[in-house]
TORKEDO-817503 format. One record per residue (C-alpha): y, x, z. Coordinates in steps of 0.1 Angstrom, whole numbers, plus 5000, padded with zeros to 4 digits. Example, Ala and Ser with C-alpha at 12.3 -4.5 7.8 and 13.67 -1.06 7.14 Angstrom:
% TORKEDO-817503
  north  east    up
   4955  5123  5078
   4989  5137  5071
***
This chain:
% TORKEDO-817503
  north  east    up
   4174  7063  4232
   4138  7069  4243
   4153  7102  4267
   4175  7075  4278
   4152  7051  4287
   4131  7072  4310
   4163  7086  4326
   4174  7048  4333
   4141  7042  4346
   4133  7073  4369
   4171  7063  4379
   4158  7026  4391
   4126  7043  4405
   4149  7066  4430
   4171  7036  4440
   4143  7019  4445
   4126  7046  4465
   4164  7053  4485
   4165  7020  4494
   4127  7014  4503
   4135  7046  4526
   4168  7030  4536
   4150  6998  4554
   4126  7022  4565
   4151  7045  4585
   4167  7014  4595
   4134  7000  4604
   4126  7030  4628
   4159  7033  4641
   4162  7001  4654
   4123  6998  4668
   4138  7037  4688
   4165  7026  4697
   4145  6994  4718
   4122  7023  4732
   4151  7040  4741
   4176  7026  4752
   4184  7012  4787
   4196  6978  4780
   4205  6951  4807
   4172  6935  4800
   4156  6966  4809
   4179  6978  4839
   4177  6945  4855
   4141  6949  4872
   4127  6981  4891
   4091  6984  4882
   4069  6984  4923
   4034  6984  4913
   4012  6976  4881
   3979  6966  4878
   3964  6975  4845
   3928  6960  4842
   3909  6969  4808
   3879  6970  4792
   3869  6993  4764
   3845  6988  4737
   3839  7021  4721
   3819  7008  4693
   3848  6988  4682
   3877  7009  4692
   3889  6979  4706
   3908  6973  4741
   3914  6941  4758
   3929  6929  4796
   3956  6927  4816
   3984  6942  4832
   4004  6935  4864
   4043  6938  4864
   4052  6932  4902
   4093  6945  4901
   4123  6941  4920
   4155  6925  4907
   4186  6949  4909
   4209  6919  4891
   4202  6884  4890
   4186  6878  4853
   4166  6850  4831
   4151  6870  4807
   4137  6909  4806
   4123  6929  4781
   4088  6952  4785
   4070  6971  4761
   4035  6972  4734
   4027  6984  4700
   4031  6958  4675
   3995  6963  4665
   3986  6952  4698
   3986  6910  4704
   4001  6896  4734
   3975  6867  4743
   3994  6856  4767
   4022  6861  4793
   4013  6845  4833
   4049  6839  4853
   4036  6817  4891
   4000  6802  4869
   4020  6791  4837
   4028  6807  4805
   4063  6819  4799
   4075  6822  4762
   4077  6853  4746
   4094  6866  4715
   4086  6904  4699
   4108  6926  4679
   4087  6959  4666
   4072  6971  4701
   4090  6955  4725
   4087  6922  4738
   4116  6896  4753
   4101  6870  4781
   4121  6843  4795
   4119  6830  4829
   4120  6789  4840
   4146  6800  4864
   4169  6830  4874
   4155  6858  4892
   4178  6864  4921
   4191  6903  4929
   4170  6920  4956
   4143  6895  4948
   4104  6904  4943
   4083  6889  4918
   4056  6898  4892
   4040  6886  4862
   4008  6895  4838
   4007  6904  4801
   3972  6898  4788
   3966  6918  4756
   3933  6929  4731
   3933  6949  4700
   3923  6982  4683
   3949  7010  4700
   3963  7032  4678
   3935  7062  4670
   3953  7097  4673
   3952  7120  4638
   3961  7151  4658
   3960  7145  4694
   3980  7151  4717
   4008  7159  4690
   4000  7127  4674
   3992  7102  4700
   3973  7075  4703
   3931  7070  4709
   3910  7096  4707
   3876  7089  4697
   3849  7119  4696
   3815  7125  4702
   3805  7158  4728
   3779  7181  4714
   3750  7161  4725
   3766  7133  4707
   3776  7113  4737
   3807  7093  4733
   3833  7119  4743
   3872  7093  4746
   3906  7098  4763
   3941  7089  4749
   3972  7108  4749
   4010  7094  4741
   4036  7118  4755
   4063  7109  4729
   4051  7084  4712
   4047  7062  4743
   4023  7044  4765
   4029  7013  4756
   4007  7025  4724
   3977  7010  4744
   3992  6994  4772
   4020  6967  4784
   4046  6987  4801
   4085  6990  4810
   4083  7023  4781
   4108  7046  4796
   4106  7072  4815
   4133  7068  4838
   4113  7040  4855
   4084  7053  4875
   4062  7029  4892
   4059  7035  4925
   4020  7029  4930
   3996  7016  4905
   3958  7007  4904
   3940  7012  4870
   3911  6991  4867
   3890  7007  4835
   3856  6991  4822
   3833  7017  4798
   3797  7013  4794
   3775  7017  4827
   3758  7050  4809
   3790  7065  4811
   3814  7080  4835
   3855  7074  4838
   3877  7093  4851
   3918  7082  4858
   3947  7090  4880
   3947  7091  4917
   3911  7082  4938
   3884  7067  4931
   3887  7035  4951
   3851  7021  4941
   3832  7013  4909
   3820  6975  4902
   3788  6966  4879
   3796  6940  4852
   3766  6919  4836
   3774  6930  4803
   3763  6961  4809
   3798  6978  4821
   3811  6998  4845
   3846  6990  4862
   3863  7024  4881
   3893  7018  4899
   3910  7045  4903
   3945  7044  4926
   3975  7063  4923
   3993  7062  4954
   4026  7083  4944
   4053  7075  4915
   4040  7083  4877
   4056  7083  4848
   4039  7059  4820
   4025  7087  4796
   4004  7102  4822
   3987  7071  4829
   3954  7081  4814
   3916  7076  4810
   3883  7104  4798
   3848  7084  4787
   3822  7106  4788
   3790  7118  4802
   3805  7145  4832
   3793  7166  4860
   3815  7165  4891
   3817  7189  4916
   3845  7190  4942
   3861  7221  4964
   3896  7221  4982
   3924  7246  4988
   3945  7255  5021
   3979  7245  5009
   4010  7243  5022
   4007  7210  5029
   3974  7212  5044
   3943  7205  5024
   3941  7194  4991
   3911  7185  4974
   3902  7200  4941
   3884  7177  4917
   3862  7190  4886
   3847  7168  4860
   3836  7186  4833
   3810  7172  4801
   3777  7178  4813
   3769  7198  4784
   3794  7223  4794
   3795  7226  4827
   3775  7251  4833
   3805  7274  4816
   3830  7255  4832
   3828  7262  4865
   3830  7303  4868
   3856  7294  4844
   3883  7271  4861
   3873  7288  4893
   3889  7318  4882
   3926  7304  4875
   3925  7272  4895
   3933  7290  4930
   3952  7315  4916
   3976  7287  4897
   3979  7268  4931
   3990  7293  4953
   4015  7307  4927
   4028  7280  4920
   4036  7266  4958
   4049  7296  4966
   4076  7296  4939
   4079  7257  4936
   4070  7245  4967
   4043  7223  4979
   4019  7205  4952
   4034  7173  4949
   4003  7154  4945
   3988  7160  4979
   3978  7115  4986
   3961  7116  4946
   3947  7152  4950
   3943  7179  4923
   3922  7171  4891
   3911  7195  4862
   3897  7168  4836
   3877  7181  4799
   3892  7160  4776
   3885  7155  4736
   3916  7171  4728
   3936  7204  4735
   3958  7193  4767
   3983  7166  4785
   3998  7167  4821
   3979  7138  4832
   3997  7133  4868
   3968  7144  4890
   3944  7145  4865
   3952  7172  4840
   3933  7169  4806
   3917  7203  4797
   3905  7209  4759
   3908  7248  4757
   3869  7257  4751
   3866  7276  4778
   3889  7303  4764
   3916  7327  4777
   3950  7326  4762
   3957  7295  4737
   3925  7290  4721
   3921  7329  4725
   3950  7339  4715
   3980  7351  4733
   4014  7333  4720
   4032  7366  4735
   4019  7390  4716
   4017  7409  4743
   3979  7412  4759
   3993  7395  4792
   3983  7357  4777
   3946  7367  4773
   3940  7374  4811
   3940  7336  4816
   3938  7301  4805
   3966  7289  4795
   3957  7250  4797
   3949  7252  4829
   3987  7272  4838
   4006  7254  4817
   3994  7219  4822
   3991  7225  4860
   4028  7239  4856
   4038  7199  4845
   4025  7185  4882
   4061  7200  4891
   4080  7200  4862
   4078  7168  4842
   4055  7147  4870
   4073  7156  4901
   4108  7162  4884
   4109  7142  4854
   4137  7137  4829
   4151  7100  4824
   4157  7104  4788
   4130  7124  4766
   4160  7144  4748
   4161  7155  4782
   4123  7170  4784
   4135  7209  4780
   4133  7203  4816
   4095  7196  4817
   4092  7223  4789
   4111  7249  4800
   4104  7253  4834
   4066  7247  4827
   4065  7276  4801
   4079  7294  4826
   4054  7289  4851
   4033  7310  4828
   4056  7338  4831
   4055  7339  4869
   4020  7334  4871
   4016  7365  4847
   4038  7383  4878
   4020  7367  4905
   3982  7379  4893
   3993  7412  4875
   4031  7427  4883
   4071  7415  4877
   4071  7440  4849
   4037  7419  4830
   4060  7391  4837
   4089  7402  4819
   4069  7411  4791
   4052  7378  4785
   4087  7359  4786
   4099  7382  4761
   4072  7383  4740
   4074  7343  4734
   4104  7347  4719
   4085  7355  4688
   4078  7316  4685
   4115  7308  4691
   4133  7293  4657
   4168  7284  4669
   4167  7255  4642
   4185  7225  4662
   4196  7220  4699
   4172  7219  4725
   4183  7187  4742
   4177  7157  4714
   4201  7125  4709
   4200  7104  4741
   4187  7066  4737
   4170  7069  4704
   4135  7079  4717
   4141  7115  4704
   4131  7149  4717
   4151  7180  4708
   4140  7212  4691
   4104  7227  4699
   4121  7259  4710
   4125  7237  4742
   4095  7255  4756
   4104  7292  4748
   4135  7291  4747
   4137  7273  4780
   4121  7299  4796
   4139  7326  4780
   4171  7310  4794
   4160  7305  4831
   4148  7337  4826
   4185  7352  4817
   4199  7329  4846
   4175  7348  4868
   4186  7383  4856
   4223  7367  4866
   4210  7357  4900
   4199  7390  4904
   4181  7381  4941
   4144  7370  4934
   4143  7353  4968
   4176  7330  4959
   4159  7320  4925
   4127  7311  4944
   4144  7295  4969
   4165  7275  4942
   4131  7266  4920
   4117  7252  4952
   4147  7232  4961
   4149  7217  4932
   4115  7204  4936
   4125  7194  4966
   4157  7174  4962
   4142  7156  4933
   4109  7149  4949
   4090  7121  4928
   4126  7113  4909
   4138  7112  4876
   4169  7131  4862
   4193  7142  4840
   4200  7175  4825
   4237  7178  4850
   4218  7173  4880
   4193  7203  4874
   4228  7221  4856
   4248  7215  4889
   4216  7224  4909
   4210  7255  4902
   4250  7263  4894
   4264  7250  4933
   4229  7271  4946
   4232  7302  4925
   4270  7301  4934
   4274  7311  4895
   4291  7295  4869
   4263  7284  4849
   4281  7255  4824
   4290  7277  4795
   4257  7289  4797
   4237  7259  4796
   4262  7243  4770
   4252  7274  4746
   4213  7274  4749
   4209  7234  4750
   4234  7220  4730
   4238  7248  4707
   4208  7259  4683
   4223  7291  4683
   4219  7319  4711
   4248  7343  4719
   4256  7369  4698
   4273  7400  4714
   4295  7420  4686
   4300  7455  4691
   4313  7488  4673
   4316  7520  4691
   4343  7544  4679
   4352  7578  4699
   4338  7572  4728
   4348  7539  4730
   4328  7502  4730
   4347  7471  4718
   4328  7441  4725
   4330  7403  4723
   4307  7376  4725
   4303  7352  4694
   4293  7320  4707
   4301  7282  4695
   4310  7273  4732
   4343  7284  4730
   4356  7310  4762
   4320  7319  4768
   4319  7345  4796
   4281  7354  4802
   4277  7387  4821
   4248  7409  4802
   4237  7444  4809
   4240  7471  4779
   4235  7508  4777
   4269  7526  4784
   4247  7556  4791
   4216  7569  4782
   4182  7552  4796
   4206  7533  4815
   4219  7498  4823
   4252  7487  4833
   4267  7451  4833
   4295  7446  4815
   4316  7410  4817
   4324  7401  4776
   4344  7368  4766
   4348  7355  4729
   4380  7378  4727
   4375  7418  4722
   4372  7441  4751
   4370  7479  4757
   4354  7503  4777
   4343  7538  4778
   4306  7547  4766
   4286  7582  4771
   4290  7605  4739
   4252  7600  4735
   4257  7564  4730
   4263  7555  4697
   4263  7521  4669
   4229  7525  4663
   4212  7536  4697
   4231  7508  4716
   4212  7481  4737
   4210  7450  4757
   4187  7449  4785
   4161  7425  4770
   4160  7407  4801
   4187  7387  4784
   4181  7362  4754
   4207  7368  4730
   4213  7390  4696
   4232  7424  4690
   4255  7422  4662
   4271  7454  4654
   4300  7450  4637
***
């Protein structure tokens, strides 16, 4: 009776515990599925311009102002919905110098209008708002606040919400498939300190309680997670590069207690990165807001034209190289790989964030062809394949659309170890160039899906890319190429869960040699050198997949 007892009450203890977890999933499904989701009260209005005027009080952790919506209508509407962290309280909501109501549900927030809001029509209203901002654990994996002291023990603050969303700290319309088109960002930190944001530094304002406003304005589109902030005590020293687009200034704010080290340090990448990178993506989008290299309290974000840099003044990752190779340890990879996001994932940035292998991808990418533009193709080649190493194939690539959910992690390697294949298929440097660039160009300042960069690169490559794209994004599986050799003789197939899968791949039919052979999911045969055998048989590991000899 006693053995019993406990049984029936560990079994109430778990139903309890399912169903506590139940209302829990349920709980966060429904508060992603708000942040996700385009509803009609979120497609109705086209965000213009925002205005977001705030002052932060360190001591407190506390944040408190305004922001502007000013939108056009694309339907006539009543009633929209915009976006803030729960934690956060709405003071009040200004519609023409009265207060609309407002009801909240989780983190977003329904207002209703006195009247309809006519299609084409312009109009704005302000969210006031104060609270303490969620504080980061792990920043920038865990978003939110970052509060740190430099090693002077001056107040050393920035934020960071990629994923988890801006309106963490601030009233927005949180979805990336909205960009604003222009924005001013009106920040107020104690007069002993320095700010730095987005865009230029219009002018700085003295307040009589001892602060410091800077506004800073962003005159091109940005997405809401690289809105940004850094509090601290900086040096700033400027330079400029010839570009492509004529001359764009370089901006370098760095923690007075490190700056010293900081400047032979970016100076050796920062060049480099930008004429690499125009000449294989095309012109820095950012030329109006200019280029900004930013130290920040944590490791690294994208911050449109301010990129936050946390990498101690170390080459590689923190000093190490993620390829294994040696190739990662020539240069910072912060400054490459952040810089890479100021074309893919600012200039060309997904709609949906189960879409973001396209920021990912093409960015960890940017590391490999900046390995080939400082060192040689070959160095290039390594790197890309040496990342693999961090690849897990667990789940897809590309997440659940409208849910507020990325896909797998291996959305950075295995990104670029798939454009990388597409590249081998190419097989003209100059086309895939030319394709990288256009894509920056056709979706200058736009947001996308995954089909229009598919499609792209498919109608520019003239290649049948579908099946292959299907495979590595949707699939968390890569393409396994079965093989047995018998007399002489190679029978081949591909093993694939995209069914008639027809990805050309080059193999050794001779010795030292590679020839490319066309395999489909059914078997094939063809003639191999006597040397060639089961066990000394090879893919060109220019191509992501897996030998499986059968």
């Amino acid at each position: 009776m006693k053995k019993l007892l406990i049984l029936c009450a560990f079994a109430l203890c778990l139903t309890q515990a399912n169903a506590q977890m139940l209302g829990k999933n349920q709980i966060n499904a429904r508060a992603d599925s708000l942040r996700g989701t385009l509803t009609p009260l979120r497609t109705c209005y086209d965000i213009n311009y925002y205005h977001l005027d705030v002052k932060i009080d360190l001591e407190q952790k506390f944040v408190a102002g305004s922001n502007e919506f000013a939108f056009t209508a694309t339907q006539d509407f009543t009633k929209l919905q915009f976006d803030l962290f729960d934690n956060l309280k709405i003071e009040k909501v200004v519609y023409q110098g009265k207060n609309l109501s407002f009801k909240r549900e989780y983190n977003a927030v329904f207002i209703t209008f006195p009247k309809t809001i006519k299609k084409g029509s312009k109009d704005k209203f302000t969210v006031y708002y104060s609270g303490n901002p969620v504080v980061a654990k792990n920043a920038p994996w865990d978003g939110g606040f970052i509060f740190k002291k430099d090693s002077a023990g001056n107040p050393f603050v920035s934020v960071a919400c990629q994923g988890l969303g801006a309106s963490v700290w601030w009233p927005n319309k949180d979805h990336q498939s909205d960009e604003v088109d222009s924005m001013l960002i009106s920040i107020s930190v104690p007069e002993t300190l320095q700010e730095i944001s987005n865009g230029r530094l219009r002018n700085t304002v003295s307040k009589p309680d001892g602060y410091k406003q800077y506004n800073w304005f962003v005159s091109n589109p940005i997405n809401n997670y690289d809105v940004t902030f850094y509090i601290g005590k900086y040096s700033h020293w400027q330079d400029s590069y010839a570009g492509e687009n004529g001359n764009l200034s370089i901006d370098y704010w760095a923690l007075q207690v490190d700056s010293a080290k900081a400047r032979p340090h970016w100076d050796a990448d920062v060049k480099p990165m930008l004429k690499c990178f125009e000449y294989w993506f095309g012109p820095y989008p950012w030329y109006k807001d200019g280029y900004k290299l930013v130290q920040a309290p944590h490791l690294g974000m994208e911050h449109q034209s301010a990129v936050a840099y946390g990498n101690k003044f170390m080459k590689g990752y923190l000093g190490r190289d993620l390829s294994g190779t040696g190739h990662g340890l020539k240069w910072d990879f912060i400054t490459i790989h952040e810089s890479g996001h100021e074309w893919f994932g600012n200039n060309i940035t997904s709609k949906d964030i189960a879409d973001m292998w396209i920021h990912e991808g093409f960015t960890n990418y940017s590391e490999t062809l900046f390995t080939e533009c400082t060192d040689s193709k070959k160095s290039g080649s390594e790197y890309v394949i040496g990342i693999r190493q961090g690849i897990e194939n667990d789940i897809p690539v590309i997440g659940p659309y409208g849910v507020n959910k990325e896909g797998s992690g291996d959305m950075y390697p295995k990104g670029a170890n798939m454009i990388h294949t597409i590249r081998q298929l190419i097989n003209n440097d100059e086309k895939f160039r030319q394709i990288l660039r256009g894509l920056n160009k056709t979706f200058y300042h736009k947001t996308v899906i995954t089909a229009e960069i598919e499609n792209y690169i498919a109608q520019q490559s003239g290649l049948k890319l579908d099946k292959i794209f299907d495979q590595y994004l949707r699939h968390a599986n890569i393409p396994a190429l079965a093989y047995k050799i018998n007399n002489g003789v190679l029978s081949y197939r591909w093993i694939t869960d995209v069914k008639n899968f027809d990805m050309p791949v080059r193999v050794t039919l001779k010795a030292d040699e590679y020839t490319l052979i066309k395999p489909t999911n059914d078997w094939k045969t063809i003639k191999v050198d006597p040397s060639i055998n089961a066990d000394n048989f090879k893919n060109d590991p220019q191509f992501y997949i897996k030998l499986k000899k059968e």
